[in-house]
N, C-alpha and C positions, 0 to 999 in steps of 0.2 A: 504494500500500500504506500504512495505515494505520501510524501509531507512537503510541510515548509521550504525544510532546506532542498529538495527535490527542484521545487519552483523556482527558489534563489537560484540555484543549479543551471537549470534552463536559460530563466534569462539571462544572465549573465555570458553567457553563452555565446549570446547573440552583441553586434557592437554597439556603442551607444547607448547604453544602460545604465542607468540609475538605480537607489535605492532609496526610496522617504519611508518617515512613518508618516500616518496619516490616523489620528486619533487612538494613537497605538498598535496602527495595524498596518502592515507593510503593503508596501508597491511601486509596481517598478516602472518606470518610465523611459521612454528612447527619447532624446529630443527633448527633455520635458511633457511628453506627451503620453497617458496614461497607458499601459494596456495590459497589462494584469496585476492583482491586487487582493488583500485577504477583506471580504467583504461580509462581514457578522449581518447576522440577518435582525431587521429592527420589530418591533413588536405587531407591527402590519403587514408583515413578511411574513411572521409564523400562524395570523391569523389566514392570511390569504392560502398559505399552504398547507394547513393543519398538519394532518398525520405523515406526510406528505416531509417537513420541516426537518434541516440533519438537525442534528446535537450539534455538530463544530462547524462553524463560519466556511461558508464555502470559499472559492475563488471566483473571482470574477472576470471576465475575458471578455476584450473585441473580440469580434469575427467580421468576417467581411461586408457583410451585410445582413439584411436578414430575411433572406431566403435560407442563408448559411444558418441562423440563426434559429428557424423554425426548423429544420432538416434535422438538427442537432436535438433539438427538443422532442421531436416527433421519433425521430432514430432513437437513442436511450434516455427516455423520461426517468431511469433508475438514477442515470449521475446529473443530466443537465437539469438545469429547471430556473425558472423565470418569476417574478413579481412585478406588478402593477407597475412599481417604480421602473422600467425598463424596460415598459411598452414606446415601442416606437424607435429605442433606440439598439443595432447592432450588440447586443452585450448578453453574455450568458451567464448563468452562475453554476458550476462546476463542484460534484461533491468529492472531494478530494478521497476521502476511505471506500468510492467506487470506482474512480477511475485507471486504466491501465495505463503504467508508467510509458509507452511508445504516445497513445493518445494524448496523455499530456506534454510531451514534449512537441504533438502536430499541434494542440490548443496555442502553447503557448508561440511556440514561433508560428502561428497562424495569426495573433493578438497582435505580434511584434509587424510583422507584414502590415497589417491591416491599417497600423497606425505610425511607423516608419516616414518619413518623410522619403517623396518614390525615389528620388536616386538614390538614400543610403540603402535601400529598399531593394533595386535594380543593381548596385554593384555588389551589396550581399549576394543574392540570388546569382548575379556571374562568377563569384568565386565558391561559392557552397559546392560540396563536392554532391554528385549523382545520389536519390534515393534510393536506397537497397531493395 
């Protein structure tokens, strides 16, 4: 099962990465620009979710858009899942004690992609070696 430091792991990984807290809870930034993050679910989140709600704060993740977005939700409702607060916008929320450590490593440089500014974006993408 996938953690924290798994996620730290990843992005960093990737160039251009930061790391804040942000109300005590990490995320990492390319550019300054968000795209993945420990996002505690807030009291209208576990209503809107009920049984449905993990124990431990998910991750939150760009995707590309959200066709990507619904695919993801529609494909494994078991790890992905969404709230209110998040309608409309590209962003998934990830339960980390379900997801498969290769999965999360295409989430997150999926996130990073998605919010990359395109040429660090596009010269990543020419020097990243072939998917296996």
């Amino acid at each position: 099962m996938p953690g924290w430091e798994d996620v730290r792991a990843l992005a960093f990984a990737l160039p251009e990465v930061g790391e804040r807290t942000s109300r005590g809870h990490p995320e990492w930034r390319v550019r300054d620009r968000l795209f993945v993050w420990e996002r505690p679910l807030r009291r209208a989140d576990v209503a809107h979710l009920g049984n449905r709600a993990p124990d431990a704060p998910p991750l939150g993740a760009w995707v590309p858009d959200l066709g990507a977005k619904e695919a993801l939700l529609t494909d494994d409702p078991d790890t992905y899942l969404t709230t209110p607060h998040f309608d409309g916008h590209p962003i998934v929320l990830a339960r980390l004690d379900r997801i498969d450590p290769g999965e999360l490593a295409e989430l997150v440089t999926e996130a990073w992609l998605a919010r990359a500014p395109r040429r660090l974006a596009r010269a990543w993408l020419d020097d990243a070696p072939p998917a296996p």
